[in-house]
C-alpha positions as CSV (number, residue, x, y, z in Angstrom):
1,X,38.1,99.0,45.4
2,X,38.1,98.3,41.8
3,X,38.1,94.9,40.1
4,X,38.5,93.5,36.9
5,X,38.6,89.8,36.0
6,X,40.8,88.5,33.0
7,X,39.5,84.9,32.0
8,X,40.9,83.0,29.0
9,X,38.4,80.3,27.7
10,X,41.1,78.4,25.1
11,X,43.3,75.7,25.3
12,X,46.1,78.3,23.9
13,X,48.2,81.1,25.7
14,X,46.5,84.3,24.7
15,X,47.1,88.1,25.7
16,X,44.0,90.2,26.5
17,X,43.9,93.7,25.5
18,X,41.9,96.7,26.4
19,X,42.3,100.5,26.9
20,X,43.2,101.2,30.3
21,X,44.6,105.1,31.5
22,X,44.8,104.4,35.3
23,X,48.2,103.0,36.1
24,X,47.7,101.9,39.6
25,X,46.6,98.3,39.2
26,X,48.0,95.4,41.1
27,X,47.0,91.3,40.7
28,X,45.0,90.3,43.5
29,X,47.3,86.9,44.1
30,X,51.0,87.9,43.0
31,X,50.7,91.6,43.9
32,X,52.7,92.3,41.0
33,X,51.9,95.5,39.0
34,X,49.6,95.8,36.6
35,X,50.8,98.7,34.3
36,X,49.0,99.7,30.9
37,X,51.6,100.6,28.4
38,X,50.6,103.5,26.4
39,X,47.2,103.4,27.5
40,X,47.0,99.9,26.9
41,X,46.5,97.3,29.4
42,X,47.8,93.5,27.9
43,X,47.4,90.5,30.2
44,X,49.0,86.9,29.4
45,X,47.0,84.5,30.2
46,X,48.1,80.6,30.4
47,X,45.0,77.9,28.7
48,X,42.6,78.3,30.9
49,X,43.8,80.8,33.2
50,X,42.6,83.5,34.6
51,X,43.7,86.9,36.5
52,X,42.1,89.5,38.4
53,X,43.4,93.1,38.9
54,X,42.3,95.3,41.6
55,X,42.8,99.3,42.7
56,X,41.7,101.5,44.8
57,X,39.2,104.3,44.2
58,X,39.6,107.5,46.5
């Protein structure tokens, strides 16, 4: 497995971005997907929030 942890230190809503080509990411709570678009991964964050994405590596 493969994590990555998206934290947002601000009292503001914020999106994260960062290049991202795998498309097989899911959030470790929701299980929603988390799908880059164009190569581009963008989490929203709330103040404060965070969010952690996981896949698996064969």
């Amino acid at each position: 497995m493969h994590f990555t942890v998206w934290m947002n230190n601000s009292e503001q809503k914020t999106v994260l971005s960062h290049p991202i080509e795998t498309s097989d990411w899911k959030d470790v709570l929701s299980q929603e997907d988390g799908r880059p678009d164009d190569g581009m991964m963008n989490i929203k964050l709330d103040p404060l929030g965070y969010r952690t994405l996981y896949r698996s590596i064969n």
